[in-house]
N, C-alpha and C positions, 0 to 999 in steps of 0.2 A: 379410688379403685373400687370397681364392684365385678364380683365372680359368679358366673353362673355353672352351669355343667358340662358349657360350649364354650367355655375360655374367660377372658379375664379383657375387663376394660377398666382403662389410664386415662383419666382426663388430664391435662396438662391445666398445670393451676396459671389464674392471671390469663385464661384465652378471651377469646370473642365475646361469651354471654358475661364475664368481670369487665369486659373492656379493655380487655389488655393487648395486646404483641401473638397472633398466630404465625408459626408455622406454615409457609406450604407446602404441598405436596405436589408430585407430577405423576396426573394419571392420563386415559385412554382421551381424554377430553380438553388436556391441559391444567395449570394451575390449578388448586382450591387451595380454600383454607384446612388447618387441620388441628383440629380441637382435641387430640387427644389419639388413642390407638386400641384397636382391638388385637386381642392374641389369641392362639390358641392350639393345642397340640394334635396333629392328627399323624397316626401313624409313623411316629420318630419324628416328626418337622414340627419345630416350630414353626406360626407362621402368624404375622404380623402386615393388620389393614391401617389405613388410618382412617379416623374418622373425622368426617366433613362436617361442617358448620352447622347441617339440618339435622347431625348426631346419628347421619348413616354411614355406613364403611363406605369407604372410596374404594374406584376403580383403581386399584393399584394394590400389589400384593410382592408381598415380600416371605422368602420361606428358608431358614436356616435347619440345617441338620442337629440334633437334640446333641451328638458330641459336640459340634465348635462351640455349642452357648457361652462355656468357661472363657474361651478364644475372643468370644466379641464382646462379652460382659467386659473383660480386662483390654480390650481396644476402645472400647465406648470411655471408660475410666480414666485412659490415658489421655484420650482427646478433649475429656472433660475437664481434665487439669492442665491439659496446653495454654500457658497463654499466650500464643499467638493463635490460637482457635478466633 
């Protein structure tokens, strides 16, 4: 994870440049791969890019309101411990 003053980036461990298992994502252009996520707070939203294989945010964006975070932290949690996930 590295933070700057514009948000915060997650590399997901074990992706494309270890040789491992990405992610994709679905943006304006179809498919990529997604090496990890950028975040970042603007005005109450969070709001959440992924990042593409060349290490630039993808065309796709995701924006949660700063109250649900507790709400989808603890759905994220749940689905994480599913095992029929």
């Amino acid at each position: 994870m590295s933070e700057s003053r514009f948000g915060v980036r997650i590399d997901y461990p074990l992706c494309s440049r270890q040789g491992g298992e990405c992610p994709d994502y679905l943006g304006r252009n179809g498919y990529a791969k997604c090496i990890g996520l950028w975040l970042s707070n603007y005005s109450g939203i969070v709001r959440l890019w992924p990042i593409n294989s060349r290490g630039d945010t993808g065309s796709c964006l995701i924006e949660i309101p700063v109250e649900a975070i507790p709400v989808v932290i603890d759905a994220l949690i749940k689905i994480a411990s599913d095992e029929r996930a």
